[in-house]
mmCIF file of the C-alpha atoms, coordinates in Angstrom:
data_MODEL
# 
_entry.id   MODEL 
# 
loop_
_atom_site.group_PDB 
_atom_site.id 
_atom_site.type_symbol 
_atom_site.label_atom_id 
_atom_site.label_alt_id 
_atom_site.label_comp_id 
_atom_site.label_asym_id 
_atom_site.label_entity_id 
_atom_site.label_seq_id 
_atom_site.pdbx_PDB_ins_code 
_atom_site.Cartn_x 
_atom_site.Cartn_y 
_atom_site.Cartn_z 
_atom_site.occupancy 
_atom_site.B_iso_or_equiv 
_atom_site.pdbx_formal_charge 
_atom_site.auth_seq_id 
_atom_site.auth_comp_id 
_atom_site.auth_asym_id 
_atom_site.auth_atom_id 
_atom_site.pdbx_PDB_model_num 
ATOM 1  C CA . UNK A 1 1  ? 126.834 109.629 90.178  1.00 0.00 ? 1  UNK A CA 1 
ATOM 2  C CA . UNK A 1 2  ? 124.802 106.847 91.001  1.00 0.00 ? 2  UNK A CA 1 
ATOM 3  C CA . UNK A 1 3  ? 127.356 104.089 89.408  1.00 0.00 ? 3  UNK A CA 1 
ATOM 4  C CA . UNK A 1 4  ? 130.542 105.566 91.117  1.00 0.00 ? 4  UNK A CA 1 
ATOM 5  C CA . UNK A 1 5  ? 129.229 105.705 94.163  1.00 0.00 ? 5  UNK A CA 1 
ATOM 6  C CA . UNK A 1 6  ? 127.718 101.541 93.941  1.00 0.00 ? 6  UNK A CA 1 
ATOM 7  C CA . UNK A 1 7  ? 131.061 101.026 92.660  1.00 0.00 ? 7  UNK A CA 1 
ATOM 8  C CA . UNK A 1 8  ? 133.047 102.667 95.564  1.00 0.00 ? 8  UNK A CA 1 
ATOM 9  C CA . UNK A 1 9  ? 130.746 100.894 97.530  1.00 0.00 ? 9  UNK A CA 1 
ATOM 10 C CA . UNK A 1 10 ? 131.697 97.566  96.156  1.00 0.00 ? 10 UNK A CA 1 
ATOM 11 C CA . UNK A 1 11 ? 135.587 98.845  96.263  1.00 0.00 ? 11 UNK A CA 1 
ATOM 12 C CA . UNK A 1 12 ? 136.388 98.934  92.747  1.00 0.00 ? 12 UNK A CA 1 
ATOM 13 C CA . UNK A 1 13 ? 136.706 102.969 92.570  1.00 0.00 ? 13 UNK A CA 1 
ATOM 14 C CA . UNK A 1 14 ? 138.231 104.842 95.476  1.00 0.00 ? 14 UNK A CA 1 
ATOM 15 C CA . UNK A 1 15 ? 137.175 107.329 98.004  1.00 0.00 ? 15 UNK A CA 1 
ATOM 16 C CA . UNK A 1 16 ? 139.386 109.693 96.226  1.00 0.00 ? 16 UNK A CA 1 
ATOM 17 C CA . UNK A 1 17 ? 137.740 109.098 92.643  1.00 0.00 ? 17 UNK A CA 1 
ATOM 18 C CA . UNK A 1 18 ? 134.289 109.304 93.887  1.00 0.00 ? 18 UNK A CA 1 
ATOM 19 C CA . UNK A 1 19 ? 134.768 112.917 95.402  1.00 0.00 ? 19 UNK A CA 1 
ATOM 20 C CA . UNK A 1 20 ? 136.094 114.077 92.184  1.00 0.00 ? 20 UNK A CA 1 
ATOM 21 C CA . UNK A 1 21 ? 133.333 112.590 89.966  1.00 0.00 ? 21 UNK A CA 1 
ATOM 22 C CA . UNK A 1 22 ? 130.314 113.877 92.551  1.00 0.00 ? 22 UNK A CA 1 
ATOM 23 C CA . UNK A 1 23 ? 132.540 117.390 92.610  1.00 0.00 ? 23 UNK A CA 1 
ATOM 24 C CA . UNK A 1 24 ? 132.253 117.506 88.853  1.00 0.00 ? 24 UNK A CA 1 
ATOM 25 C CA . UNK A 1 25 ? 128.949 116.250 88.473  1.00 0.00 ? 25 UNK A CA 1 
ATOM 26 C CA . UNK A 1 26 ? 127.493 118.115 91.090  1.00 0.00 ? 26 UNK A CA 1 
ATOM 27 C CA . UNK A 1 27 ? 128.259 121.281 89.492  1.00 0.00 ? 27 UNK A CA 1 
ATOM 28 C CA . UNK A 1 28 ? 126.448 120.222 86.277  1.00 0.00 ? 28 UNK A CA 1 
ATOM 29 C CA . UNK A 1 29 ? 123.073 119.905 88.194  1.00 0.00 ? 29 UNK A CA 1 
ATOM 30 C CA . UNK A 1 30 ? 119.931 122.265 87.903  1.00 0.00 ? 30 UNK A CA 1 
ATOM 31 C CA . UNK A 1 31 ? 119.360 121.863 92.335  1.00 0.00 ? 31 UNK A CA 1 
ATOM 32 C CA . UNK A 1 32 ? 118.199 124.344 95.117  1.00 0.00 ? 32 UNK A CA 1 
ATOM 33 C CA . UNK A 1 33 ? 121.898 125.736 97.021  1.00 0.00 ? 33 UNK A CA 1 
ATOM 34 C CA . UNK A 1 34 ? 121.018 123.814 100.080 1.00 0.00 ? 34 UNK A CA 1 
ATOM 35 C CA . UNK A 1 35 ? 121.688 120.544 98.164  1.00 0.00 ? 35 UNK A CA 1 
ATOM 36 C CA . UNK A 1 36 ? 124.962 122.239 97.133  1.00 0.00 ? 36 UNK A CA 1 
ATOM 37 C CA . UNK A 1 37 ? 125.960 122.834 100.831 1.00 0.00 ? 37 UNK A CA 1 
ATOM 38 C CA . UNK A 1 38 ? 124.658 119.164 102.090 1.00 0.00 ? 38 UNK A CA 1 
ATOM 39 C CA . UNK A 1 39 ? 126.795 117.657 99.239  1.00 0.00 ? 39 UNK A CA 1 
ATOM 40 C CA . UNK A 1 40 ? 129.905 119.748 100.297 1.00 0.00 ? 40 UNK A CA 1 
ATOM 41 C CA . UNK A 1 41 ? 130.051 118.917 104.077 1.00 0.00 ? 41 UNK A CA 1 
ATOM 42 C CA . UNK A 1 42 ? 129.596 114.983 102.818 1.00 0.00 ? 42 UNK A CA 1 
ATOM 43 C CA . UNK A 1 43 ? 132.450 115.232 100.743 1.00 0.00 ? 43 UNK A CA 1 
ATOM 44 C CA . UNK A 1 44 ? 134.883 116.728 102.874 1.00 0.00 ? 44 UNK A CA 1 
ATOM 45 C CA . UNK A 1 45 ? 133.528 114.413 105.817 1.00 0.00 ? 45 UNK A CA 1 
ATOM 46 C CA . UNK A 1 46 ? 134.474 111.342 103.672 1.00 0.00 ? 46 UNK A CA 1 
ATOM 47 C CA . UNK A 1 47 ? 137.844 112.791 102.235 1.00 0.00 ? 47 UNK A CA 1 
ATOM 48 C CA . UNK A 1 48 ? 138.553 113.577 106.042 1.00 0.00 ? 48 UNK A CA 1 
ATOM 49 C CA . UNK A 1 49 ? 137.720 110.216 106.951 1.00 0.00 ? 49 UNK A CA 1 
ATOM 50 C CA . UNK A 1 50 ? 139.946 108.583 103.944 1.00 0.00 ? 50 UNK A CA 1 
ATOM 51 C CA . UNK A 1 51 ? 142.985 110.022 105.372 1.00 0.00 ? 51 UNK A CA 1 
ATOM 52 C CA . UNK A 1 52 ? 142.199 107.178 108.402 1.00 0.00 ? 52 UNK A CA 1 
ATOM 53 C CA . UNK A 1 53 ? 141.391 103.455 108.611 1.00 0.00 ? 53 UNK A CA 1 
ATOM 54 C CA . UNK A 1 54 ? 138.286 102.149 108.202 1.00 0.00 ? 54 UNK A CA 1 
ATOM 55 C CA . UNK A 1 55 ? 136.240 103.996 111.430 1.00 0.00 ? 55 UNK A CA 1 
ATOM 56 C CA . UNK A 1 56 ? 138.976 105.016 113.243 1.00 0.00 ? 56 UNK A CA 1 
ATOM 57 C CA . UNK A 1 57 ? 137.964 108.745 112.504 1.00 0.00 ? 57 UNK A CA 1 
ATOM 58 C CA . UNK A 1 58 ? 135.095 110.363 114.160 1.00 0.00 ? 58 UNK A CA 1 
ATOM 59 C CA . UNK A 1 59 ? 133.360 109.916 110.601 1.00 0.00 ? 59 UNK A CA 1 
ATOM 60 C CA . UNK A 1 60 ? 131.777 106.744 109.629 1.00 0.00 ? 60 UNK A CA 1 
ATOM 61 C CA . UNK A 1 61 ? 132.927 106.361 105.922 1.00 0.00 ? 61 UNK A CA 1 
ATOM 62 C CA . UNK A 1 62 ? 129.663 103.496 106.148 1.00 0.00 ? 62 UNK A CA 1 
ATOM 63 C CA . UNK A 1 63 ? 127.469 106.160 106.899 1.00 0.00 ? 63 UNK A CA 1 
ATOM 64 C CA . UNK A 1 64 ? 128.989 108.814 104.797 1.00 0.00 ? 64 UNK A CA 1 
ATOM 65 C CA . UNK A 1 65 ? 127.938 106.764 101.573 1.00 0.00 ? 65 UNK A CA 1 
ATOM 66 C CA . UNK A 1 66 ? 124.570 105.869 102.817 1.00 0.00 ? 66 UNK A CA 1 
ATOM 67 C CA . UNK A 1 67 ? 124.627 110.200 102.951 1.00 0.00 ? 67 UNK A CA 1 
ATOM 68 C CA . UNK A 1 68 ? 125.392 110.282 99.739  1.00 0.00 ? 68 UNK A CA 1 
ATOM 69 C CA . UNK A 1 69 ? 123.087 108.001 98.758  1.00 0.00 ? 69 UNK A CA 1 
ATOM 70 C CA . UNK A 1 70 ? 119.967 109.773 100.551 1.00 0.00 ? 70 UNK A CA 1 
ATOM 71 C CA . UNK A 1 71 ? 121.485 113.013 99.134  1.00 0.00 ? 71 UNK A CA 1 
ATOM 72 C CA . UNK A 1 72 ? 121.251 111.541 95.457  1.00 0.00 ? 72 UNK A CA 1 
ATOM 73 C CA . UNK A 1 73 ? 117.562 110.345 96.301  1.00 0.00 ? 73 UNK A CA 1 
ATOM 74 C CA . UNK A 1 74 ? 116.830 113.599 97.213  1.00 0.00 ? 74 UNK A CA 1 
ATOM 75 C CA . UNK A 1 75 ? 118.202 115.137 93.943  1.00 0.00 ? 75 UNK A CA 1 
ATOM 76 C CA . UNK A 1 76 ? 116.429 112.738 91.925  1.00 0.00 ? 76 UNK A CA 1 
ATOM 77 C CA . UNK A 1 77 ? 113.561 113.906 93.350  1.00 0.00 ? 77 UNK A CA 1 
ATOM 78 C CA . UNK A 1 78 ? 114.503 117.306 93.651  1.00 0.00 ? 78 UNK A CA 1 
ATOM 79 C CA . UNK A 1 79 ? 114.834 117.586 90.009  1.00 0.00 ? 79 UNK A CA 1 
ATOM 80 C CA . UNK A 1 80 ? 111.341 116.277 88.629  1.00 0.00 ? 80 UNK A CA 1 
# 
């Protein structure tokens, strides 16, 4: 999760391939159902916000993947 989401940052792997992958992968993981429902509304906030340019939505797609990458923190730690 943690490599598709540096590399969507960098722009080699889309918005749309990175909500598939943490879909998927998400499902795999062993974490409380809050982190389930956090992970959800990120997801659809940044597929809402794909449909637009840049930050022309009332979603920062910026500070949807800094989200994700508190969320995936969290996990990590979540799942020691």
């Amino acid at each position: 999760m943690n490599n598709t989401l540096t590399a969507c940052v960098q722009g080699t792997v889309s918005q749309n391939v990175l909500i598939q992958q943490w879909r998927s992968d998400a499902a795999l993981l062993a974490l409380p159902e809050k982190f389930g429902v956090v992970l959800s509304n990120l997801l659809d906030r940044l597929e809402s916000s794909a449909l637009f340019s840049e930050e022309s939505c009332s979603f920062s797609q910026k500070d949807l993947l800094g989200g994700l990458q508190l969320w995936l923190e969290k996990a990590q730690q979540a799942s020691r």
